[in-house]
C-alpha positions as CSV (number, residue, x, y, z in Angstrom):
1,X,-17.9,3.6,20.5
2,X,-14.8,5.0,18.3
3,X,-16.1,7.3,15.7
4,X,-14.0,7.2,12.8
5,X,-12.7,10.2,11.4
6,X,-13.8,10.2,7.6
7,X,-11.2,11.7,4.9
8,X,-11.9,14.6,2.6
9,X,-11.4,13.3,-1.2
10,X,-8.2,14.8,-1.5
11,X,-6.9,12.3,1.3
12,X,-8.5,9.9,-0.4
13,X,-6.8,10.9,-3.8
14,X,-3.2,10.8,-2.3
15,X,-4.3,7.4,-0.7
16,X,-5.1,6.0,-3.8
17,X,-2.2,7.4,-5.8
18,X,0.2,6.1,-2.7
19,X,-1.4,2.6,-3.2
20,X,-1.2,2.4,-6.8
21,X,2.8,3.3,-6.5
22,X,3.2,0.8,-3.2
23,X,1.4,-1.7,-5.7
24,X,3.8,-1.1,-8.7
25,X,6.8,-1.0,-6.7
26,X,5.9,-4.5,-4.7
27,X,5.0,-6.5,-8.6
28,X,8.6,-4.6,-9.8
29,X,10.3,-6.1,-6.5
30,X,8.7,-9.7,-6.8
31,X,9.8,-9.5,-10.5
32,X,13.3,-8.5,-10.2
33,X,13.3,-11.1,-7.6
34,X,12.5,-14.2,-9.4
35,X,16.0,-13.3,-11.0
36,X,18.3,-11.8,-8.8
37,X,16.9,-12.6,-4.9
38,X,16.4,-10.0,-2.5
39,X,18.3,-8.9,0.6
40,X,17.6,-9.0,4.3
41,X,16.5,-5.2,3.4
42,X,14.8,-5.2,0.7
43,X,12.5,-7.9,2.8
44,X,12.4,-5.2,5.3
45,X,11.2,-2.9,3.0
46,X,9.4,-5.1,0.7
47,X,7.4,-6.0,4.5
48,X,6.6,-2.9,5.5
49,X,5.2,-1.7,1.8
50,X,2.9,-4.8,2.0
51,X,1.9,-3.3,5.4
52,X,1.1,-0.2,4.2
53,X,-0.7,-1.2,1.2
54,X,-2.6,-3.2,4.0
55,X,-3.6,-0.1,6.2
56,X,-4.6,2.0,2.8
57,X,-7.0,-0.4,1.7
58,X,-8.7,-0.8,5.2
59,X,-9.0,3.2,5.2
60,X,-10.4,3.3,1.1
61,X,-12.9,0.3,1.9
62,X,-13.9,2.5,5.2
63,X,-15.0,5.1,2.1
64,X,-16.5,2.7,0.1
65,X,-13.2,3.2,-2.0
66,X,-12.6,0.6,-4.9
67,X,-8.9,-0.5,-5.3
């Protein structure tokens, strides 16, 4: 069995501060576009921030981590 490797609260500070920027930055995108649209890129990135947020709030519930 995989024993997984648990995070000193540093870590677990910069995860949370990470996720609450990821999380301001994807309401500011779907806001902004409502009104304007958003590019084949900006779905890229838009994507991969949702993944992200994803993966950070697997590891802070893994911690007993409220989001």
């Amino acid at each position: 069995m995989e024993r997984k490797q648990r995070l000193n609260s540093n870590q677990l500070l910069e995860l949370s501060e990470e996720l609450k920027c990821l999380k301001k930055k994807q309401h500011a995108t779907r806001s902004l576009e409502v009104y304007v649209g958003m590019s084949a890129g900006e779905g890229i990135d838009f994507d991969s921030r949702q993944e992200r947020i994803s993966r950070i709030c697997a590891v802070l519930s893994q911690h007993d981590i409220k989001q």
